[in-house]
N, C-alpha and C positions, 0 to 999 in steps of 0.2 A: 601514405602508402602503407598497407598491412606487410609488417616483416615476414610473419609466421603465420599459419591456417593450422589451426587443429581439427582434422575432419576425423569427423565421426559417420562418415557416408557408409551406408553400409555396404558400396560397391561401389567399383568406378565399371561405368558401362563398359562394351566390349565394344572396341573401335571408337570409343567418343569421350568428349570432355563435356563438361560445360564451361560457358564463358558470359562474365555478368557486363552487362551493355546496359549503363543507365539502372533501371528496377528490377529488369526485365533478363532472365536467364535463357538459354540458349543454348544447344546443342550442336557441337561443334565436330566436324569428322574429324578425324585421325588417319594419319595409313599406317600402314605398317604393324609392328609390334606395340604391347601395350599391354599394362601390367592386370594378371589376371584378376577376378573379383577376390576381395578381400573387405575386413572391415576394421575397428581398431588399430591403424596406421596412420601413419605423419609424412604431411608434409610442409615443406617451407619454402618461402622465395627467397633465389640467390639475386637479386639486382647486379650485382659486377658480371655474373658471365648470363644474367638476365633469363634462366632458367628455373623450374621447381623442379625440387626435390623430394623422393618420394621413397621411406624407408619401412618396410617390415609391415607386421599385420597379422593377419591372418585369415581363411578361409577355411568354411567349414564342409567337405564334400562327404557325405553319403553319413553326418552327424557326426563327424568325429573332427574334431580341431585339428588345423594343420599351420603351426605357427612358421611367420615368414621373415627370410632376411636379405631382401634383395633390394638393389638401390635401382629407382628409376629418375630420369626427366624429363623434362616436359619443355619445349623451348616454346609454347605456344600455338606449333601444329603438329609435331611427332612427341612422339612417346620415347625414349629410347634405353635401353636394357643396359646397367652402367656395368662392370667387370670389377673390381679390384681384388689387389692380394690380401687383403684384410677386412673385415667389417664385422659389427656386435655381432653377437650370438641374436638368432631369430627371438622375436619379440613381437607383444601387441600390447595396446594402452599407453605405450612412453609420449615420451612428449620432445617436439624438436623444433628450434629457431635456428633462425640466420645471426651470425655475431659478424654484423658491416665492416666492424671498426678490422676486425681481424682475416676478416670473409671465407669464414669455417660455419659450415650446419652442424650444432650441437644437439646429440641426444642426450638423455638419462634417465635409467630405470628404465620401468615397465615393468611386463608378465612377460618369462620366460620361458610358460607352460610346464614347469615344475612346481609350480606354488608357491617360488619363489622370485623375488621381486629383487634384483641387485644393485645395487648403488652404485655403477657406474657411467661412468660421462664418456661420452666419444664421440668425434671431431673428424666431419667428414672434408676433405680442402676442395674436390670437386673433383679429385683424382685417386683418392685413397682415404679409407678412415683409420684413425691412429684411437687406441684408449689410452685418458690418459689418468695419468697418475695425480691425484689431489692428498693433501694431507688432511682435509675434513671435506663432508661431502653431505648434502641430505641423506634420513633413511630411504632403501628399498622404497618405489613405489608404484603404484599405475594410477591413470585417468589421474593426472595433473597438469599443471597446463606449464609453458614456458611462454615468453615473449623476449625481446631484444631491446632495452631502452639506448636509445641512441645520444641519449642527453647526457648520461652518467655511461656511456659503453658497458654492460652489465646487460649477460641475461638473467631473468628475474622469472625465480618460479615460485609456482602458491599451489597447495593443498596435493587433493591425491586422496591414494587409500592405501595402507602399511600391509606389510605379509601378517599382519595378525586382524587384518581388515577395520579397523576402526579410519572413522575419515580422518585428514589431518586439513589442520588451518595454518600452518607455518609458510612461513615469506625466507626464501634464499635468492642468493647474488652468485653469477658465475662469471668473476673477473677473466678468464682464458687461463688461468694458470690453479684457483683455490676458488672452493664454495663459502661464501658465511653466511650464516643465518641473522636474519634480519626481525628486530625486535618491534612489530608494530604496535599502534597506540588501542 
C-alpha cells in the first residue's frame, strides 16, 4: 500500500475525486464541501484513522498566486474542512508522509512565497499540528519528495531545489525526533 502521494494535479475537481479500480480511473462524487482548486500541494494516507490528508498549495486567481494553508480530508466519500489552533505558515512544493510507526503526517519545507524556502518540519497527529524542534534538519526546499519506510521507521527524503535554486541530490532520515543526512554510494 502507497504511504505517501505527492500530487502534482493541477487541481482537484470541484465536487469530485478520482478513485483508481484495477487500471482504470474513475470519477467519484463528493457532497458537500471540498477543497478549492489548487496546485503544488500534498497529500498523504493516514491508514489508522483510514483517511487522506491534504495540506497547502496554492491557486492562482485572476494571475496572481495566492498561497495556501489549510488542512483537508478525505475518508473516501466526503471531503471535510479540518480547524486547528495551529498549522505551518501557507506553502506550496513541500512535501508530506505518513510516519505509521508514530501516526503523525510530516511536512517540510517548501515555497512560502517569499522566496524563501524554510527548513522546518511539522507534524500533523490528526487533530493539531505542532512544529517541531530538531537540532539538524535538511536545507530550505521545494519539489522534493518524502516517503515513510516502514522497515527502518524513518521518513526518507531525496533532492528538491535550494532558495538559491540549484537542484539537490541529498538522501535525509526523519527519526520523529532529528534529521540525518544519509551518505549514498
Amino acid at each position: 500500500m502507497v504511504q505517501a502521494i505527492r500530487s502534482t494535479l493541477t487541481s482537484i475537481a470541484v465536487a469530485a475525486s478520482l478513485s483508481a479500480q484495477g487500471s482504470t480511473w474513475s470519477q467519484v462524487a463528493t457532497g458537500g464541501n471540498h477543497p478549492s482548486i489548487r496546485d503544488a500541494h500534498c497529500v498523504a494516507y493516514d491508514p489508522i484513522r483510514a483517511t487522506i490528508v491534504l495540506f497547502g498549495g496554492y491557486r492562482a486567481p485572476s494571475g496572481s498566486n495566492v498561497f495556501l494553508s489549510d488542512t483537508w480530508e478525505y475518508d473516501g466519500s466526503t471531503w471535510s474542512p479540518i480547524t486547528t489552533a495551529t498549522h505551518p505558515p501557507a506553502r506550496e512544493q513541500h512535501a508530506m508522509a505518513f510516519d505509521s510507526q508514530r501516526g503523525r503526517c510530516v511536512v517540510f519545507s517548501g515555497n512560502v512565497g517569499t522566496g524563501i524556502k524554510p527548513s522546518d518540519t511539522w507534524e500533523y497527529s490528526g487533530n493539531n499540528w505542532s512544529l517541531k524542534s530538531t537540532s539538524t534538519s535538511p536545507i530550505g526546499r521545494s519539489g522534493h519528495s518524502m516517503v515513510y519506510d516502514p522497515v527502518r521507521d524513518r521518513i526518507v527524503l531525496f533532492g528538491g531545489v535550494s532558495n538559491n535554486y540549484p537542484a539537490l541530490d541529498d538522501t535525509w532520515e526523519y527519526d520523529g525526533t532529528d534529521w540525518t543526512q544519509i551518505q549514498t554510494a
